[in-house]
C-alpha positions in Angstrom: 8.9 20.9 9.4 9.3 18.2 6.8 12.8 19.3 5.9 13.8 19.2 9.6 12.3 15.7 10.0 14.1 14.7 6.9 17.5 15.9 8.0 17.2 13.8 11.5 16.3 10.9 8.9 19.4 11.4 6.7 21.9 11.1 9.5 20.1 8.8 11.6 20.2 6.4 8.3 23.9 7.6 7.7 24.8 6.9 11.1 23.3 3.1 11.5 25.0 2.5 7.9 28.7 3.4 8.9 28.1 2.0 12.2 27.3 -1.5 10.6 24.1 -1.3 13.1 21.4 -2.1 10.2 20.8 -6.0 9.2 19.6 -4.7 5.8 22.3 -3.4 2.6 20.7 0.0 3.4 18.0 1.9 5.9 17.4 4.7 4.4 13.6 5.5 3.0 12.6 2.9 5.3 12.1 1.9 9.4 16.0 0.6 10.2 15.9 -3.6 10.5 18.5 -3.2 13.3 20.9 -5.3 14.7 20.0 -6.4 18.2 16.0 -6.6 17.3 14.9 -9.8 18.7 17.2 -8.7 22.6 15.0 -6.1 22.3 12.2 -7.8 21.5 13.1 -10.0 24.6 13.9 -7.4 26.9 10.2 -6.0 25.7 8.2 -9.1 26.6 9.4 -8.8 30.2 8.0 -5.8 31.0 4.5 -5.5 32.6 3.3 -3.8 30.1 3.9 -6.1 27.9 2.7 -9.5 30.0 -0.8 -7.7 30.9 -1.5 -7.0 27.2 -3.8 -9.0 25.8 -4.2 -7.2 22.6 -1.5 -5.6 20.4 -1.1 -3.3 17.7 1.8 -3.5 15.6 3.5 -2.3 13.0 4.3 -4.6 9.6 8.1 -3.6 9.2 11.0 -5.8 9.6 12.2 -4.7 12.8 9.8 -5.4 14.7 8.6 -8.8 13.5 10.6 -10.2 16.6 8.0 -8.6 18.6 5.2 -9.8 16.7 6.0 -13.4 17.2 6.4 -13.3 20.7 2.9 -11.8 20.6 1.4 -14.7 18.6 3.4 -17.2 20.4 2.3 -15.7 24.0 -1.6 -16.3 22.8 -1.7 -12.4 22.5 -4.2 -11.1 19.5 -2.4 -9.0 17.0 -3.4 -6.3 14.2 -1.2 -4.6 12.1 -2.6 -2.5 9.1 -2.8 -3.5 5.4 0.1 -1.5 3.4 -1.0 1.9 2.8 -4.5 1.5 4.2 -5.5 -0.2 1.4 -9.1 -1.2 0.7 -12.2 -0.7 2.8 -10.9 -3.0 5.7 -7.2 -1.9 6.4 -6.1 -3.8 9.1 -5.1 -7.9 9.4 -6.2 -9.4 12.8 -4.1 -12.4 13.5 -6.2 -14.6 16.0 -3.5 -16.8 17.8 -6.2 -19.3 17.8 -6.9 -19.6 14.9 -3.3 -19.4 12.5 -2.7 -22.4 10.1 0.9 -21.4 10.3 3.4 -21.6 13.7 3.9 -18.0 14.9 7.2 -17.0 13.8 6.0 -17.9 10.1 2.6 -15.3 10.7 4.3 -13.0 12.0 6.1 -12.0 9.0 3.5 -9.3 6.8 4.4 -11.3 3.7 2.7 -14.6 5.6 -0.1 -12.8 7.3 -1.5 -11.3 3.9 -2.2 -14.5 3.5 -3.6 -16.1 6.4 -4.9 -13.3 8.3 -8.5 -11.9 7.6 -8.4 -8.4 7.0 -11.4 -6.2 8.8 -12.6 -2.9 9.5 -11.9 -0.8 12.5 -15.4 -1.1 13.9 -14.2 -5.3 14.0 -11.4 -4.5 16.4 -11.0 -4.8 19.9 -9.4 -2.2 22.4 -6.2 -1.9 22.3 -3.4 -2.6 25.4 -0.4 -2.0 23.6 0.7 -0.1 20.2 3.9 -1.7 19.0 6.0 1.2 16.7 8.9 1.5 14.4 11.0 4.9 14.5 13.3 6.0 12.3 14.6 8.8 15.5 12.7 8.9 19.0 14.2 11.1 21.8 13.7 10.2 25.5 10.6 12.5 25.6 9.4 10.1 23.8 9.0 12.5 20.5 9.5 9.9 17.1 10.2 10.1 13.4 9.2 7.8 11.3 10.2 7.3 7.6 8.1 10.2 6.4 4.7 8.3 5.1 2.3 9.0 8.1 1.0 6.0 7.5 1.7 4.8 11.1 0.4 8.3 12.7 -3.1 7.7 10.3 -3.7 4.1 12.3 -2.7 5.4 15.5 -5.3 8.7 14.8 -8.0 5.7 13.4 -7.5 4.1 16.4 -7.9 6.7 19.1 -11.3 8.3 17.4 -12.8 4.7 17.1 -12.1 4.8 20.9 -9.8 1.5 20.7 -6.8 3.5 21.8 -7.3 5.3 25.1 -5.0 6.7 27.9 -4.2 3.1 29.4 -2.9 2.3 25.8 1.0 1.8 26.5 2.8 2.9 23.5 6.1 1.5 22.6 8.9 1.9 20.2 11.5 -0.8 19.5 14.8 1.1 18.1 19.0 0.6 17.9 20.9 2.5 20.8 22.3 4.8 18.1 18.1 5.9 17.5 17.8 7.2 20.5 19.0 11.0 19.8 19.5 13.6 23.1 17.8 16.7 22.7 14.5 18.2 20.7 12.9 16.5 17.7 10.3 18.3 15.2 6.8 17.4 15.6 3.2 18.5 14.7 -0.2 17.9 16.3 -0.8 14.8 14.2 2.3 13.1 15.6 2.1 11.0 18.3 4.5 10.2 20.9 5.6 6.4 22.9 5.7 6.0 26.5 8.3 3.3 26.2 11.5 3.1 24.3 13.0 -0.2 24.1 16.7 -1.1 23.1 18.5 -4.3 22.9 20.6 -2.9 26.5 17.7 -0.8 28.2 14.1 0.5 29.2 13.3 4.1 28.7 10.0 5.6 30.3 9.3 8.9 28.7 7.6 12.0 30.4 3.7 12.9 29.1 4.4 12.0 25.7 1.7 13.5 22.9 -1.4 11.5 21.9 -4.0 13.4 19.4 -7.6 12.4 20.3 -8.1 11.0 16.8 -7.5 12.7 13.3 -6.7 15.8 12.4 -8.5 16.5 8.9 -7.0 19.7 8.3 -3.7 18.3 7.9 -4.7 15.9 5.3 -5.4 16.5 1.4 -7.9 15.6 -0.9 -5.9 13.2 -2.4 -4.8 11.8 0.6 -8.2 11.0 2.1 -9.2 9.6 -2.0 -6.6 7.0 -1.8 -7.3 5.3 2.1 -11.4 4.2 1.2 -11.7 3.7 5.2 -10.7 7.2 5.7 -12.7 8.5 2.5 -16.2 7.1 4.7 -14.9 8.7 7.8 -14.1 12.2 6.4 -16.7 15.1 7.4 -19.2 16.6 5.3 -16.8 19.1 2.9 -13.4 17.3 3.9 -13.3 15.2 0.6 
């Protein structure tokens, strides 16, 4: 499974780098900083998905930092989680109300670190929308990401804490040229976006997968060691 996923990474990152599609020197190893972001940003934040959300989870990467700030700017609350799960409170929570800094500026991770207080999961609020970088989504709304899990871990936190439930709209912000036709690999873990968002349209996807929260046995000792918040979480034996 991880060899397929990293095959569909290798040529999605080869194909946004010959295509000139990617605002960074290179994608590959991370979530592609495409061109056309902020349209589809824009094109996002009309959608009524988007305008009845009052609370947002987001990812930190690059790409999707247009997104963020129309979140912040809008009066939306935003979380996003603390690189690698880091620490015994994993997420920021960036209270529109209360930034020192204009929106744009917080939205960037590198600002929030420092503005934003960083809490626990118990400290958030339900969630109306999950904001998502992919490195590959297909219109079934199956994604790959850039192979940490990191993003899957939150969205698993998330959903057992019960802030993520089946109103949760999930949504991925990608290039055209990320949107691939067919099957993509996937495991129980993985979850799946109801929207896919491009700079030129809106795709709904069918049913996509949600796990009800995390799936221990797909997660190593050393894993669970290294995230403290998943560490006090894990069941008797799973450490």
């Amino acid at each position: 499974m991880d060899d397929r996923k990293q095959a569909v990474r290798g040529r999605i990152w080869a194909l946004l780098d010959a295509e000139g599609a990617a605002l960074d020197t290179t994608t590959h190893g991370r979530i592609p900083n495409f061109k056309g972001a902020s349209a589809a940003a824009d094109r996002l934040a009309k959608l009524p998905a988007w305008q009845g959300a009052r609370v947002v989870k987001a990812v930190p990467d690059k790409a999707q930092l247009p997104v963020r700030a129309h979140a912040l700017s809008e009066g939306k609350t935003v979380f996003m989680a603390v690189p690698r799960l880091a620490g015994p409170r994993p997420f920021y929570l960036l209270d529109p109300a209360a930034l020192r800094v204009p929106p744009h500026e917080a939205a960037s991770s590198r600002i929030a670190a420092t503005v934003a207080p960083q809490v626990d999961v118990d400290e958030l609020r339900p969630v109306d929308l999950v904001v998502v970088g992919s490195v590959a989504v297909n219109r079934a709304g199956v994604r790959v990401g850039k192979g940490a899990g990191y993003s899957d871990l939150e969205f698993a936190f998330l959903a057992e804490a019960g802030l993520i439930g089946e109103r949760t709209v999930v949504v991925s912000t990608v290039h055209p040229l990320q949107v691939v036709d067919g099957d993509l690999p996937a495991t129980e873990h993985d979850f799946g976006v109801d929207l896919i968002v491009t700079p030129e349209e809106v795709i709904s996807c069918p049913s996509p997968h949600r796990p009800a929260g995390l799936v221990w046995e797909h997660l190593d000792p050393a894993k669970i060691a290294s995230i403290p918040a998943l560490a006090a979480r894990a069941p008797r034996g799973g450490e």
